[in-house]
N, C-alpha and C positions, 0 to 999 in steps of 0.2 A: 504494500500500500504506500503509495505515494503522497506528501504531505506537502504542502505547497508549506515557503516559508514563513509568509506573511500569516497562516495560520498557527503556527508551531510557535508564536511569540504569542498569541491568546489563551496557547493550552495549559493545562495546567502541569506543573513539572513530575515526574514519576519520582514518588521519592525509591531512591537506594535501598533501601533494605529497612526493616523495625526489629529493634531488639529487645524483647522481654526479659530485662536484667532485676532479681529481687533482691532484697536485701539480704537475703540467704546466699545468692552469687555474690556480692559486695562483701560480706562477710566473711567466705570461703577466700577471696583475692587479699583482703587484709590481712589474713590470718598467714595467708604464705608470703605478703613481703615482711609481717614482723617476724620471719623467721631468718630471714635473710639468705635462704638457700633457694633462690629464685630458679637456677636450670638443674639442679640435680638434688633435691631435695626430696625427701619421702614423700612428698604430694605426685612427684613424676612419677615413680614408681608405683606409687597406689595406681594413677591414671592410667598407668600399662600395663598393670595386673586386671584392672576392671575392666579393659576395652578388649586386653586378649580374653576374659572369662566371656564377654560377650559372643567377642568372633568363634568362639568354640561351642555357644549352644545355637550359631546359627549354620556351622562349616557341614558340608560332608564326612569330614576327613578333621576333628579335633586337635588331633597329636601334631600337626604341624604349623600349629598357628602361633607366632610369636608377635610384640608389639615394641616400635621402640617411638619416643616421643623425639623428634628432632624441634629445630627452633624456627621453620620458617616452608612455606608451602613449596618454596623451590627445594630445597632440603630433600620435603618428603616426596616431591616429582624425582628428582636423582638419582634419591635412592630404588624406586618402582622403577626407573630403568635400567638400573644394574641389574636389580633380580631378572629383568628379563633374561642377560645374557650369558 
């Protein structure tokens, strides 16, 4: 569909994205910078214990699911294509 410009300055803007952050998230995030172990901190580990407990009650194949939390999406793109090779 094609939008003429002069209409596209009347319409209304899409927003980005909405995040439903509670104070239970806010709480959780305070709680791991007063610990000061921001990248390798027992919170990472709990996060990669519970995300591989997840991928294992949804896999085929359980025994080979492992999780690691890297720091940033390209990270975890790099990594998904080494395991290809």
């Amino acid at each position: 569909m094609l939008i003429q410009a002069s209409r596209l300055k009347q319409m209304d803007i899409i927003p980005y994205g909405t995040q439903k952050i509670e104070e239970e998230d806010v709480a959780a995030v305070v709680n791991v910078l007063r610990t000061g172990a921001l990248t390798q901190g027992s919170s990472v580990q709990e996060f990669e214990n519970t995300f591989s407990d997840f991928l294992k009650n949804v896999s085929n194949d359980p025994s080979e699911i492992y999780s690691l939390a890297v720091n940033n999406g390209t990270t975890a793109l790099h990594l998904c294509a080494l395991a290809l090779v």
